[in-house]
C-alpha positions as CSV (number, residue, x, y, z in Angstrom):
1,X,302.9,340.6,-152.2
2,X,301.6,338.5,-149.2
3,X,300.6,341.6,-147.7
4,X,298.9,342.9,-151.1
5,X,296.2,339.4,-151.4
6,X,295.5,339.6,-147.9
7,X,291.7,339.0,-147.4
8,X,290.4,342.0,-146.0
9,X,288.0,341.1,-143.0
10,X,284.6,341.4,-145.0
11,X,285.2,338.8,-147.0
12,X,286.4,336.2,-144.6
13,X,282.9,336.8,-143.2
14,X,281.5,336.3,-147.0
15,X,283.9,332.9,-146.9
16,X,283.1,331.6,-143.5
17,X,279.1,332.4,-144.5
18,X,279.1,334.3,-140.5
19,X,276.1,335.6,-138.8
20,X,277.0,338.9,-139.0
21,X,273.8,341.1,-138.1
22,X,270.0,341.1,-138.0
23,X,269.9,343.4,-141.5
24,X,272.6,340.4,-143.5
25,X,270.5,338.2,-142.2
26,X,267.2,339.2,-144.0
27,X,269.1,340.5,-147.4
28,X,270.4,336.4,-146.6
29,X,266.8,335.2,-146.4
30,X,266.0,337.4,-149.4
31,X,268.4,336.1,-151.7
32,X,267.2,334.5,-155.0
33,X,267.0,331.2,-155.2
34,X,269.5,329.4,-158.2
35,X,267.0,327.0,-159.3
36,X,264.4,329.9,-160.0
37,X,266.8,332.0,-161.6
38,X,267.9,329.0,-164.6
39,X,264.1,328.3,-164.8
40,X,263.4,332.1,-166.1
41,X,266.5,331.4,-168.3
42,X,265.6,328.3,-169.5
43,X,261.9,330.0,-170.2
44,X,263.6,332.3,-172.4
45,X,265.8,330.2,-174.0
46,X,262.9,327.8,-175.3
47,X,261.4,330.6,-177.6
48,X,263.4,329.2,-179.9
49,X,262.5,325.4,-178.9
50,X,262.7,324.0,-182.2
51,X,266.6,324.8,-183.5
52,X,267.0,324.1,-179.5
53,X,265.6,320.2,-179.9
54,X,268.2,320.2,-183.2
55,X,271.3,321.3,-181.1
56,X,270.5,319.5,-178.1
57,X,269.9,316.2,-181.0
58,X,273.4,317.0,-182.3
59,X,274.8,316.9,-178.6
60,X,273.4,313.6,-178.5
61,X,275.2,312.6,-181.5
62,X,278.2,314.0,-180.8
63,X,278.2,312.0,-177.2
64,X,277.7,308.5,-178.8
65,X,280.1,309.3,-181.1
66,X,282.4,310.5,-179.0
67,X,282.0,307.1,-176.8
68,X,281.9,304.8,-179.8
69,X,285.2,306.3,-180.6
70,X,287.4,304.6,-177.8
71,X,285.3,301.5,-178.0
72,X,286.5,301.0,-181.4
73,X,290.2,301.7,-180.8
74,X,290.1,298.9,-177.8
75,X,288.5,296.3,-180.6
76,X,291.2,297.5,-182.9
77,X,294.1,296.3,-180.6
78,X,292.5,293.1,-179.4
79,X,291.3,292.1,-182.9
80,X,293.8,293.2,-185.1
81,X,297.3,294.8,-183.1
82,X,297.5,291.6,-180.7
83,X,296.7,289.3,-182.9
84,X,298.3,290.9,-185.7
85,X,295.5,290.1,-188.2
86,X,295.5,292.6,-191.1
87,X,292.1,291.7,-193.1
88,X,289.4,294.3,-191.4
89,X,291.9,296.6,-190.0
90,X,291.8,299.5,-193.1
91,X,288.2,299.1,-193.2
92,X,288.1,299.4,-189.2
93,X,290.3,302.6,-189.6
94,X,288.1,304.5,-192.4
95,X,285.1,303.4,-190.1
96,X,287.0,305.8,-187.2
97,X,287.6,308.4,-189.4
98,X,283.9,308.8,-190.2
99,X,283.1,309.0,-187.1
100,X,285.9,311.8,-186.7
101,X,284.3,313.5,-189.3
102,X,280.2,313.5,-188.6
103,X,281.8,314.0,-184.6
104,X,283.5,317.4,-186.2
105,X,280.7,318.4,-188.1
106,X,277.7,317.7,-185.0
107,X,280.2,320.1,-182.6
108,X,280.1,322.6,-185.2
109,X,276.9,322.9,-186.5
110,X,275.4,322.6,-182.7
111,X,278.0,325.4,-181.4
112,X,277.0,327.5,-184.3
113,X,272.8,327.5,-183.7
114,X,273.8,327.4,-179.9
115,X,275.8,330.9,-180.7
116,X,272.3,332.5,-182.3
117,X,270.1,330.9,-179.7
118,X,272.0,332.2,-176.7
119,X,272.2,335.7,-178.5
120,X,268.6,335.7,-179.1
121,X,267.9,334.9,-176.0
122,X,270.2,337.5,-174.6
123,X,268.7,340.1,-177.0
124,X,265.6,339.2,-175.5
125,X,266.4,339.7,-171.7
126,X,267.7,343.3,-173.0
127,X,265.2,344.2,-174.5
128,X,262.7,343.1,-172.0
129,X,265.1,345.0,-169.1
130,X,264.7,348.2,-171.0
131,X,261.3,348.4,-172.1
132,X,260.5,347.6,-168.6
133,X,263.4,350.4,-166.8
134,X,261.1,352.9,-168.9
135,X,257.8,351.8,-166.6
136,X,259.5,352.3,-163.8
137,X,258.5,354.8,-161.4
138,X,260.7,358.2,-160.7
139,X,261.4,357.1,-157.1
140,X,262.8,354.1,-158.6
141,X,265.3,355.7,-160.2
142,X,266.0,358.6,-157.8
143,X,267.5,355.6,-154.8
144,X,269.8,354.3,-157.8
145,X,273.0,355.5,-159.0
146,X,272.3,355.1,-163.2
147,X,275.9,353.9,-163.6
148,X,274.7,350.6,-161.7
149,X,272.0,350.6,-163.6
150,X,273.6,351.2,-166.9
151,X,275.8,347.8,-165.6
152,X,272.8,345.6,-165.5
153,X,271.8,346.3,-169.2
154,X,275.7,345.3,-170.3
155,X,278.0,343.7,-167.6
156,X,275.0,341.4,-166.1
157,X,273.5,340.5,-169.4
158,X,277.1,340.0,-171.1
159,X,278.0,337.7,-168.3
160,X,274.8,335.7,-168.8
161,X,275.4,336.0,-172.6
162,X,279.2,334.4,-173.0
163,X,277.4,331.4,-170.4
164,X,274.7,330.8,-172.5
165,X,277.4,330.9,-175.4
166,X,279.2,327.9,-174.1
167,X,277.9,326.7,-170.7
168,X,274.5,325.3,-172.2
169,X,276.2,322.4,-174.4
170,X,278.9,321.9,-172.0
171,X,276.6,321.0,-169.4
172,X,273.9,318.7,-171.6
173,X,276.9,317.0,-173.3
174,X,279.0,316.3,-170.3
175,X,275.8,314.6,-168.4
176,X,275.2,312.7,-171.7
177,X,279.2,311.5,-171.7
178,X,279.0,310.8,-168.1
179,X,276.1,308.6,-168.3
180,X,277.4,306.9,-171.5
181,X,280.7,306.5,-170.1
182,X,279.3,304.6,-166.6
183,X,277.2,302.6,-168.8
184,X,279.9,301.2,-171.1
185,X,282.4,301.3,-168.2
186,X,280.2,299.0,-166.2
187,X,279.1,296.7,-168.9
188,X,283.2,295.6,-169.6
189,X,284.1,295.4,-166.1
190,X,282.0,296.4,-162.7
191,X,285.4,295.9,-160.5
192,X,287.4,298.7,-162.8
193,X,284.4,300.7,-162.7
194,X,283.8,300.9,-158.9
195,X,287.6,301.6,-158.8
196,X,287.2,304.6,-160.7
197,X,284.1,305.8,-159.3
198,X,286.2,306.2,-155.8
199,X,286.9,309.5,-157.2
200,X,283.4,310.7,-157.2
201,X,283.4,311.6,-153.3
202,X,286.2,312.9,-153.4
203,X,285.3,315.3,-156.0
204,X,282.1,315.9,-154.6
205,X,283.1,317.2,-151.1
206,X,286.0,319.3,-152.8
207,X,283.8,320.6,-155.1
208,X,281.4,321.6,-152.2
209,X,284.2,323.1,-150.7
210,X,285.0,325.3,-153.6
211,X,281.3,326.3,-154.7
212,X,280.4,327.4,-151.3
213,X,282.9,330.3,-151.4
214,X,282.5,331.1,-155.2
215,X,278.8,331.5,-155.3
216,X,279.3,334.7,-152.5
217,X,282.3,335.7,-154.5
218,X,280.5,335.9,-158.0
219,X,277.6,338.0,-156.5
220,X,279.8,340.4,-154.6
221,X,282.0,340.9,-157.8
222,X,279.1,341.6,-159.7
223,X,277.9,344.3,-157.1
224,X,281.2,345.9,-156.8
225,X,281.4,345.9,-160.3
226,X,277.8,347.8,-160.8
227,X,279.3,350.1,-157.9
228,X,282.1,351.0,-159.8
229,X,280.4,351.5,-162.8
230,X,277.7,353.8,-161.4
231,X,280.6,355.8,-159.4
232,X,282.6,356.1,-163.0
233,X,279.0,357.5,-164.5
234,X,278.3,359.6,-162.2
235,X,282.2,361.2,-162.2
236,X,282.1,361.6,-166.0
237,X,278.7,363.5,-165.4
238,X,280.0,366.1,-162.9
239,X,283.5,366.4,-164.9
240,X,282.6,370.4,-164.4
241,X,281.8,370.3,-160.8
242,X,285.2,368.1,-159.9
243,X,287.5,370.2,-161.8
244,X,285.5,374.0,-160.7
245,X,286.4,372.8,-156.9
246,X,289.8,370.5,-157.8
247,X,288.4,367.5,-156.0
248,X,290.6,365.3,-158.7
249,X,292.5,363.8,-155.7
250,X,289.3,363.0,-154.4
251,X,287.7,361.1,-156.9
252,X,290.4,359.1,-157.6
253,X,291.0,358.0,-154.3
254,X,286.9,356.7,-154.1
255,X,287.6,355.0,-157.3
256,X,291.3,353.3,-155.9
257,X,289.3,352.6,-153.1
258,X,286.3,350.6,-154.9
259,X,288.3,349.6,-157.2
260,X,290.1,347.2,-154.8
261,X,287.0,346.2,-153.2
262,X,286.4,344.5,-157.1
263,X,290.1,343.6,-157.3
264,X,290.0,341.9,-153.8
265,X,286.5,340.0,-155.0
266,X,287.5,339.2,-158.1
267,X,290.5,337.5,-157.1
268,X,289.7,335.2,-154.7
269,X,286.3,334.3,-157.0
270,X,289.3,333.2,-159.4
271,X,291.1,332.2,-156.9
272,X,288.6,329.8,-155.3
273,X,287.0,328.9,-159.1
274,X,290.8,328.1,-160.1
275,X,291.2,324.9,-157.3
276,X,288.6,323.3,-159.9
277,X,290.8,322.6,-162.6
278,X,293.6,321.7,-160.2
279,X,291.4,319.5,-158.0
280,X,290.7,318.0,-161.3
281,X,294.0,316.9,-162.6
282,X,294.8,315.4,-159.3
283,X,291.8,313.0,-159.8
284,X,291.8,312.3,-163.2
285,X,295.6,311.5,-162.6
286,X,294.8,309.4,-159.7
287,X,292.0,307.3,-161.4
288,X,294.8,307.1,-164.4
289,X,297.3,305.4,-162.1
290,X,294.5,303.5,-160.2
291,X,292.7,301.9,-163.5
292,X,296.5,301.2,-165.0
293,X,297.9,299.4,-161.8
294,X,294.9,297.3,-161.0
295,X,294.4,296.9,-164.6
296,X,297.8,295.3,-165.6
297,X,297.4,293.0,-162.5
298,X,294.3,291.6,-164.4
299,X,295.3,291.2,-167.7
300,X,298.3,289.4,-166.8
301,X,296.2,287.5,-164.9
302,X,293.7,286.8,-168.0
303,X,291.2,288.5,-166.4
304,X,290.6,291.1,-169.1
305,X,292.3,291.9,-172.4
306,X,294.8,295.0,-172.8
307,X,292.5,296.5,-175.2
308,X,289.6,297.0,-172.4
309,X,292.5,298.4,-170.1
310,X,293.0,300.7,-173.5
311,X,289.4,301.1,-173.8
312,X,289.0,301.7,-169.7
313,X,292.0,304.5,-169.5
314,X,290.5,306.9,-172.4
315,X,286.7,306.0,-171.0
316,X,288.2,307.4,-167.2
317,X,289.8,310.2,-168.8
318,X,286.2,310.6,-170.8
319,X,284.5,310.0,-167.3
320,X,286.5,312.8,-165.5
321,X,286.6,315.0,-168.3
322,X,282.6,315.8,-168.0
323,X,283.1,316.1,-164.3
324,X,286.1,318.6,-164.7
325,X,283.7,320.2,-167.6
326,X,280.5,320.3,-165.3
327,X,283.0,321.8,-162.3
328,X,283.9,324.4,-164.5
329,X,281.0,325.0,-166.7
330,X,279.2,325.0,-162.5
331,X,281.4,328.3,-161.5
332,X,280.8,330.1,-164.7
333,X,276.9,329.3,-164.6
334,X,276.5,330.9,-160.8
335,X,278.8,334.0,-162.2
336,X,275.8,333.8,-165.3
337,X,273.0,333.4,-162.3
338,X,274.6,336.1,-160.3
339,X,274.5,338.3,-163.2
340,X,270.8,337.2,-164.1
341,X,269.2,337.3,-161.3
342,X,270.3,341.0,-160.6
343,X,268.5,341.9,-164.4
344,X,265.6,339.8,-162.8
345,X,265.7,342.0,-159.8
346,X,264.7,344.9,-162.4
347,X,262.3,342.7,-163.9
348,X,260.2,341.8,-161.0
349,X,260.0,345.7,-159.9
350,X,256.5,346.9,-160.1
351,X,255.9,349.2,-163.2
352,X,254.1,352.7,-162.4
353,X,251.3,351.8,-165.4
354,X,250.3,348.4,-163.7
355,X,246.6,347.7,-164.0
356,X,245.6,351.0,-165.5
357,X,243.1,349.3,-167.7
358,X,240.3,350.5,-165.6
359,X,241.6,354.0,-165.4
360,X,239.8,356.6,-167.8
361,X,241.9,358.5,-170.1
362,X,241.9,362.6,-170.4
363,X,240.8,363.7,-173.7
364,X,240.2,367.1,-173.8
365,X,241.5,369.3,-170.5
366,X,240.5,372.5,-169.8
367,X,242.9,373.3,-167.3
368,X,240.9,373.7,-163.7
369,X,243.4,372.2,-161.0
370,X,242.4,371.4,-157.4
371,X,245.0,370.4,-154.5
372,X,242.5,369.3,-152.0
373,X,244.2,368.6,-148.3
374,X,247.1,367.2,-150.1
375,X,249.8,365.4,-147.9
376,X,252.8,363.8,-149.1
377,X,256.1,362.5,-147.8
378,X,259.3,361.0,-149.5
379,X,259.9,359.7,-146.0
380,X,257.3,358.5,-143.2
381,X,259.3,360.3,-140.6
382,X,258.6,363.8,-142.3
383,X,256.2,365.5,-143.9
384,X,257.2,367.4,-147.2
385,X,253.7,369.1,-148.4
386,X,251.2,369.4,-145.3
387,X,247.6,369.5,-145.6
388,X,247.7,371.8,-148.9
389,X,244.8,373.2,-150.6
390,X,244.4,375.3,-153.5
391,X,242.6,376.1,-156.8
392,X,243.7,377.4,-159.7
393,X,241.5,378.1,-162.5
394,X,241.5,377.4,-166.6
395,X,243.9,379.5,-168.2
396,X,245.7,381.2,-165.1
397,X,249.5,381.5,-164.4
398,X,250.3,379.9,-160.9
399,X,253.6,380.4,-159.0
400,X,255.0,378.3,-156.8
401,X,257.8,380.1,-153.9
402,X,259.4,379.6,-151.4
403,X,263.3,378.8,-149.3
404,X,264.6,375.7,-150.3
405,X,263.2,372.0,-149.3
406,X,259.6,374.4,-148.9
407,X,257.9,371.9,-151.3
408,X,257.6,373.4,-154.6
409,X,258.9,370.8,-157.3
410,X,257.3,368.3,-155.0
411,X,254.0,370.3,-155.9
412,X,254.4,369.7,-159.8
413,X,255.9,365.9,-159.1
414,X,252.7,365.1,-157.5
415,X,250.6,366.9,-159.9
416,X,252.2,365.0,-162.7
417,X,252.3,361.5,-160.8
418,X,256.0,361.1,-160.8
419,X,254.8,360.8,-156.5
420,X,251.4,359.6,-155.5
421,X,249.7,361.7,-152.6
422,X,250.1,360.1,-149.0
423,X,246.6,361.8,-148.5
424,X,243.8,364.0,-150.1
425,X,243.1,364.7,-153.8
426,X,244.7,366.2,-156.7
427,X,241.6,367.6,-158.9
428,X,241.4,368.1,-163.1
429,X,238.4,369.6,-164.2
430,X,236.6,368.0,-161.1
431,X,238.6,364.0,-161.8
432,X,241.1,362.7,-159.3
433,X,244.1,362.3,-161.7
434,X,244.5,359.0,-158.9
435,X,241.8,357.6,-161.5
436,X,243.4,358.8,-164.6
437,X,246.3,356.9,-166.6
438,X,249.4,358.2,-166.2
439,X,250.3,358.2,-169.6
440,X,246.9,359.7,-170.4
441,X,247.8,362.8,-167.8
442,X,251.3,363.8,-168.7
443,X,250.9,364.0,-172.4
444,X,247.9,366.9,-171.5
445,X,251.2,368.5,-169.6
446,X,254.5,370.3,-171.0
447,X,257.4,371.0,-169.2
448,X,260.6,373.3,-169.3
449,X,262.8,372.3,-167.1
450,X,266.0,374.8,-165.7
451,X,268.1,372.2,-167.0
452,X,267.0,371.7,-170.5
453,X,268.0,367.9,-171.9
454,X,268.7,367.2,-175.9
455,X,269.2,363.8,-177.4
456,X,271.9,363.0,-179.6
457,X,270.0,363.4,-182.9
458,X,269.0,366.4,-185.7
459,X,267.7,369.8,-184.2
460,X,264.6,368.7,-186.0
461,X,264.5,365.3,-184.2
462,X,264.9,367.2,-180.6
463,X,262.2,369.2,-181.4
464,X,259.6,366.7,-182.9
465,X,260.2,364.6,-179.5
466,X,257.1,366.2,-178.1
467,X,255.2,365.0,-180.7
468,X,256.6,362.2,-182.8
469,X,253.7,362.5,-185.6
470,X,254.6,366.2,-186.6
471,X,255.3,367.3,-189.6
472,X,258.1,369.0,-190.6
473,X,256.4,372.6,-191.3
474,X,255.1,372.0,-187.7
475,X,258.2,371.5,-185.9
476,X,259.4,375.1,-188.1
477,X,256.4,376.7,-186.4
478,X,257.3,375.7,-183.4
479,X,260.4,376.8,-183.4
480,X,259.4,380.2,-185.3
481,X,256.9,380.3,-181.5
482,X,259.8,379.7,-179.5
483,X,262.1,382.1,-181.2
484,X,264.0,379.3,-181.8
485,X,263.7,379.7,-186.2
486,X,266.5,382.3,-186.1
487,X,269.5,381.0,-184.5
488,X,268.6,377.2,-186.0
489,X,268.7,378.4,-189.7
490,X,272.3,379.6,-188.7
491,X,273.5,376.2,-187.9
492,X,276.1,374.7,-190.3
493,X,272.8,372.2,-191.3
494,X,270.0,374.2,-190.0
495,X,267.1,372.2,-188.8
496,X,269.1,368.5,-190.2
497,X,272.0,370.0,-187.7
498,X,273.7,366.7,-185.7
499,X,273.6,367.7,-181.9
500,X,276.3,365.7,-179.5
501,X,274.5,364.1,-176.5
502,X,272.7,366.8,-174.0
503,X,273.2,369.4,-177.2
504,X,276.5,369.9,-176.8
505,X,277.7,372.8,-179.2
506,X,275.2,375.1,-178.5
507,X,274.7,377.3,-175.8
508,X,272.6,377.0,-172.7
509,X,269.9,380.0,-174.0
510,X,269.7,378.3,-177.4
511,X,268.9,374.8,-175.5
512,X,266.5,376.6,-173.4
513,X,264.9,377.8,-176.3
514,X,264.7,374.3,-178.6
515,X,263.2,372.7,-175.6
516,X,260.5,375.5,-175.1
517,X,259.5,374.8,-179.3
518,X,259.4,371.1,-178.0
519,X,256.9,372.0,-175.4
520,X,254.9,374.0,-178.4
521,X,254.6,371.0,-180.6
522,X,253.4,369.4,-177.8
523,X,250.2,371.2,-177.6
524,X,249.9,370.7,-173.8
525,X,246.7,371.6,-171.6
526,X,249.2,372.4,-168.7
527,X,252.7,374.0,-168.4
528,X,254.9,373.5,-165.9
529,X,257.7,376.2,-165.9
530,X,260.8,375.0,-163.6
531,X,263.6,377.8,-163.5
532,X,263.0,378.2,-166.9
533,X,265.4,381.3,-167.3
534,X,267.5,381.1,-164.2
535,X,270.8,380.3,-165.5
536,X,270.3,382.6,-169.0
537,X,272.4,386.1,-169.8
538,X,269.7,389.0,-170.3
539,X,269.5,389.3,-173.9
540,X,268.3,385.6,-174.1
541,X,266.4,386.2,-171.1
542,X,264.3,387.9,-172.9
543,X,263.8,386.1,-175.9
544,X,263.4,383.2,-173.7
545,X,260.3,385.1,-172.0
546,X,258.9,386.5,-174.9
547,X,258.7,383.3,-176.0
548,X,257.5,381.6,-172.8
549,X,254.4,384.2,-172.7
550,X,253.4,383.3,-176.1
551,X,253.3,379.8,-175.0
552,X,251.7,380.3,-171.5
553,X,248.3,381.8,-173.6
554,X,245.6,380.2,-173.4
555,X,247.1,377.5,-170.8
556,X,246.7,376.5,-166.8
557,X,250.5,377.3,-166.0
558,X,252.4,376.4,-163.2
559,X,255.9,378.4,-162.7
560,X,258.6,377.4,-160.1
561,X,260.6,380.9,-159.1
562,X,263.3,381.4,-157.2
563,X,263.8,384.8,-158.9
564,X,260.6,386.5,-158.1
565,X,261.0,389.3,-160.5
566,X,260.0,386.3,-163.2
567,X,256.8,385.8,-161.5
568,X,255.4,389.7,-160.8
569,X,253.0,388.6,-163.6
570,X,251.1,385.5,-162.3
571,X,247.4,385.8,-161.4
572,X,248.4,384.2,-158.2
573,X,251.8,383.0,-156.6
574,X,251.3,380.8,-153.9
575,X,254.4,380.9,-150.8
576,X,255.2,378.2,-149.5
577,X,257.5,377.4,-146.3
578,X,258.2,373.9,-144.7
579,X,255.5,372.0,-146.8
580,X,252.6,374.6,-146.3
581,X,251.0,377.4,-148.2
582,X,251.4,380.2,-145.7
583,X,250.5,383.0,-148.4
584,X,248.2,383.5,-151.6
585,X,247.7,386.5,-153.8
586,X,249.1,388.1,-156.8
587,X,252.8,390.5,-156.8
588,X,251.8,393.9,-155.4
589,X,248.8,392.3,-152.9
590,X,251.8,390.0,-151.5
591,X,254.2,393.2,-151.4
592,X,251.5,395.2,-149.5
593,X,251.4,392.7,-146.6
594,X,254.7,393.0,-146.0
595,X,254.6,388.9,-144.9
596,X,256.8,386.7,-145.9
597,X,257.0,387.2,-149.9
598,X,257.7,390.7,-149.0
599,X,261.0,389.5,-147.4
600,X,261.9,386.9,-149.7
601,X,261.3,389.9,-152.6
602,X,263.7,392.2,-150.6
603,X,266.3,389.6,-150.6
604,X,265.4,388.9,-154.0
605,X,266.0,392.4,-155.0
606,X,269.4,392.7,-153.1
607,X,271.1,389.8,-155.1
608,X,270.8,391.7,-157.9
C-alpha cells in the first residue's frame, strides 16, 4: 500500500515548487494570476447584481442572527438559570425561536437565488467559451487534442459551477461571522479574546503550509484530467483503426498509465486539502480547552459570569468555525480558479474574424483566382508551398497533384484562409482575399471533403446546412442535382429520416452524395473537391461523378487527386512536389512530356 501512494518524483518537484528548467520556469512566470482570475468571475457573476445585493442582504441577516443567538442564551443563564427567576424566561425562549426561524428561512431563501445566480453565471461562461471556440482559427484546433477541449466546456466549468454553488456564501458569511464574532468577543472580555486569537498564527502558517502544495495539485489534476479526457475522445474516434491493427493492449496501457498520473494528483490534492479540517479540529479543540480553563479560573474568581464563559465557548467555536469554513471554502475556490482560468485561457485566444470591420465583403464572384509568389510554412524551419504562382480562370477545373506532404491541401487551406500566406498574394477577381472577410470568402466557396461529415439531425437538416434559409423544395432539388433524391426517398422517413452522429446508418457513397446536394444548396462561386470519390465502390463512383460534373458547371473548381484518372478532364492540373509547382498543362500535354505526371500516371495506372 505504502508502495502504491508513493509520490512519484514529478510531483515532489510540484510540492517542493523546484527550479527545474529554463522552459518551467517561463510556463511559471506565465501562470495566471488568482486575483485576476476571481475578478473575471466576480464580473460575470454581477450581471445579475440586483438578486446578488438580496442574497448577499440575507447573508448579513443570517450572520447577526446567527451571533445574536449565543448572546441570548448567555443572558438566559445569568438572568434567569442562576438566579432562578422565571418571569421573562418563556418570553426570552419564544424570542430565540424566532430568531431560529427568520435564521432558517434567510439560509434558504439566499442558498436558493445563490443556486440560479451561480448557474447563470455558469451558463454564461459556457456559452461565451463556445461562441468564442467557433472564431477560433484552424491551427488552433489542429495543436489541440478535442477531448481536452471538450473538458474545458464541462469538467472546468462544472468545477467552477458546484464553487459558485456554495463557495460564494460560505466565504461572504464566514468574514461577516468572523468579524461579528471578534467584535462581540472583545466587547465582554479583551483577555478571553486575545487568548483565543493565539490560534490565529497558528492557523495561518499551517494553512500556508497546506495551500502552497494544493494550489499546484488542483492545476495538475485539472490538466491530467483534460489529458485523459482528450486521450478517451480520441480512442472512441479511432475504435476502427485500434481494433483493424489489435492495438487494444495498447490503448489501455496509455490510458492505465495517465490514469495514474490523475490518480497520483488527485490524491495528494485531497490529501494535502484533507490536513484542513484536521488542522481545524485540533485548534478549535485547543481554543475550547484554553477559553474553559482560563475561564473557570475567572468566574470563580468573580471576574466574569458563567454565562459569558457560555456565551465565549459557542462565540470561539463560531470564531473557528468561519476559519475552518474559509480554509475549506479556500481549497475548493483555487480547484474553481484552476478550472476557470484554463476556460479563460480559451477566452483570451485571439479569434480569426478580429477587426474585420474594415475588410470589404465579396458579393458577387466570378471565379478568376491568382496565387501570386505565394509562400507559406506551418513551421519557420520549413517551407511547405515555395514561391507559387498560378492563374486559373472563371469557370475552369483546376487539379492539384502530387506525392504526399507536396502541398496540395495546403493550396486550398490558404485559398480559403483556414492559413494566412507567409508571403505573396492570393488574388479573386483582381482583390487580395488578405482584405476580404473571412466569413464573406468562404460562403462564395463549397467543399466535398473525402471524408464526408453529417450532423446528428433529419436528412433534410444535413442538407439545408449549406444554406440555412432554404426551402424545402430547394433542399429536394438539391438532392435530385446530387443524385441524392433516389436513395433518400427510400429511407424508412425519407427526407424527415433521423441520422446518428457522422450519418451513421448509411453508407459512405450515400454520405458522399448528401454532402455533394449540401454543396448545391450552397450555390458557391468556388468548389473545392478533396478526394471526393476516393474511398467509393464503382457503381457509386459514378453516380458520385455524374453528379460532381453537374455541380462543377459554370464554377472556378479546384480538385485534390491522388487518383489521376479522376482528373484526365481538368483544363489544367497543376504537379506539385516539395512545395513547388514543377509542371502545368492539361492530361495528354502532361502525358506527352513524359515528366513527372507521366510517372506518377504510370504508377497510378499500376495500382489498379
Amino acid at each position: 500500500m505504502l508502495k502504491e501512494l508513493k509520490r512519484p518524483f514529478q510531483y515532489e518537484r510540484i510540492l517542493k515548487n523546484e527550479k527545474i528548467t529554463d522552459e518551467e520556469n517561463e510556463k511559471k512566470r506565465k501562470s495566471k494570476n488568482y486575483l485576476r482570475t476571481l475578478k473575471r468571475i466576480w464580473q460575470v457573476l454581477s450581471m445579475n447584481k440586483g438578486l446578488l445585493y438580496i442574497v448577499l442582504l440575507l447573508v448579513v441577516v443570517s450572520s447577526a442572527l446567527g451571533l445574536l443567538s449565543p448572546f441570548l442564551v448567555g443572558m438566559a443563564i445569568d438572568d434567569y438559570i442562576v438566579t432562578r427567576k422565571i418571569e421573562g424566561f418563556i418570553p426570552l425562549l419564544i424570542g430565540l425561536a424566532c430568531i431560529y426561524v427568520f435564521n432558517s428561512l434567510a439560509l434558504w431563501f439566499q442558498n436558493y437565488w445563490m443556486i440560479g445566480i451561480a448557474q447563470n453565471t455558469v451558463n454564461t461562461m459556457r456559452m461565451r467559451l463556445f461562441k468564442h471556440l467557433h472564431k477560433l482559427p484552424i491551427p488552433f484546433f489542429d495543436k489541440r487534442q478535442h477531448g481536452e477541449l471538450m473538458s474545458r466546456i464541462t469538467n472546468d466549468i462544472e468545477n467552477v459551477s458546484s464553487t459558485l454553488n456554495s463557495s460564494v456564501i460560505q466565504i461572504f458569511s464566514s468574514i461577516l461571522t468572523l468579524i461579528g464574532t471578534v467584535s462581540v468577543m472583545l466587547w465582554l472580555s479583551p483577555l478571553l479574546t486575545g487568548l483565543t486569537l493565539i490560534i490565529v498564527p497558528l492557523m495561518y502558517f499551517g494553512m500556508k503550509w497546506i495551500t502552497k502544495r494544493t494550489g499546484r495539485l488542483f492545476k495538475e489534476q485539472q490538466k491530467n484530467l483534460g489529458e485523459l479526457n482528450g486521450f478517451i475522445e480520441e480512442t472512441i474516434s479511432g475504435q476502427r483503426i485500434i481494433k483493424t491493427f489489435s492495438q487494444e493492449e495498447k490503448v489501455t496501457a496509455e490510458f492505465l498509465e495517465k490514469g495514474e498520473k490523475l490518480r497520483v494528483a488527485g490524491f495528494w490534492a485531497q490529501t494535502y486539502s484533507g490536513f484542513i479540517p484536521k488542522l481545524m479540529n485540533v485548534l478549535n479543540n485547543l481554543s475550547f480547552a484554553v477559553i474553559a480553563g482560563i475561564g473557570g479560573i475567572l468566574a470563580l474568581n468573580g471576574a466574569i459570569s458563567i454565562g459569558v464563559i457560555v456565551i465565549f465557548v459557542e462565540y470561539s467555536r463560531q470564531f473557528t468555525r468561519p476559519l475552518n469554513d474559509l480554509a475549506n471554502q479556500f481549497n475548493t475556490l483555487l480547484s474553481a480558479i484552476a478550472g476557470a482560468e484554463r476556460v479563460f485561457e480559451i477566452i483570451d485566444e485571439e479569434g480569426e474574424f478580429k477587426e474585420e470591420s474594415r475588410l470589404q465583403e465579396l458579393s458577387k464572384v466570378l471565379g478568376d483566382v491568382v496565387f501570386s509568389n505565394v509562400t507559406f510554412s506551418y513551421e519557420e524551419e520549413s517551407k511547405t508551398v515555395k514561391n507559387v504562382h498560378l492563374h486559373v480562370y472563371p469557370g475552369e477545373t483546376a487539379a492539384f497533384v502530387g506525392p504526399t506532404g507536396a502541398g496540395k491541401t495546403t493550396m486550398i487551406n490558404l485559398l480559403s484562409r483556414f492559413y494566412e500566406v507567409d508571403s505573396g498574394q492570393i488574388l479573386i477577381d483582381g482583390v487580395d482575399i488578405a482584405n476580404v472577410k473571412k466569413e464573406s470568402l468562404r460562403k462564395q466557396m463549397g467543399f466535398v471533403l473525402q471524408d464526408p461529415f453529417l450532423f446528428q439531425g433529419t436528412v433534410r437538416e444535413n442538407i439545408r446546412y449549406g444554406r440555412l434559409e432554404a426551402t424545402d423544395e430547394e433542399v429536394v432539388e438539391a438532392a435530385k442535382l446530387a443524385n441524392a433524391h433516389s436513395f433518400i426517398t427510400k429511407l424508412s422517413d425519407g427526407y424527415d429520416t433521423l441520422l446518428s452522429q457522422d450519418g451513421s446508418g448509411i453508407s459512405q457513397g450515400q454520405k458522399q452524395l448528401l454532402s455533394i446536394a449540401r454543396a448545391f444548396l450552397a450555390r458557391p462561386s468556388l468548389l473545392v473537391l478533396d478526394e471526393a470519390t476516393s474511398s467509393i465502390d464503382t457503381i457509386t463512383e459514378l453516380k458520385i461523378q455524374a453528379a460532381l460534373q453537374e455541380l462543377m458547371k459554370g464554377r472556378t473548381s479546384f480538385v485534390i487527386a491522388h487518383r489521376l484518372n479522376t482528373i484526365q478532364n481538368a483544363d489544367r492540373i497543376f504537379v506539385l512536389d516539395d512545395g513547388q509547382i514543377i509542371e502545368e498543362g492539361t492530361h495528354e500535354t502532361l502525358l506527352e512530356r513524359e515528366g513527372f505526371y507521366y510517372q506518377l500516371h504510370g504508377k497510378s495506372a499500376a495500382s489498379f
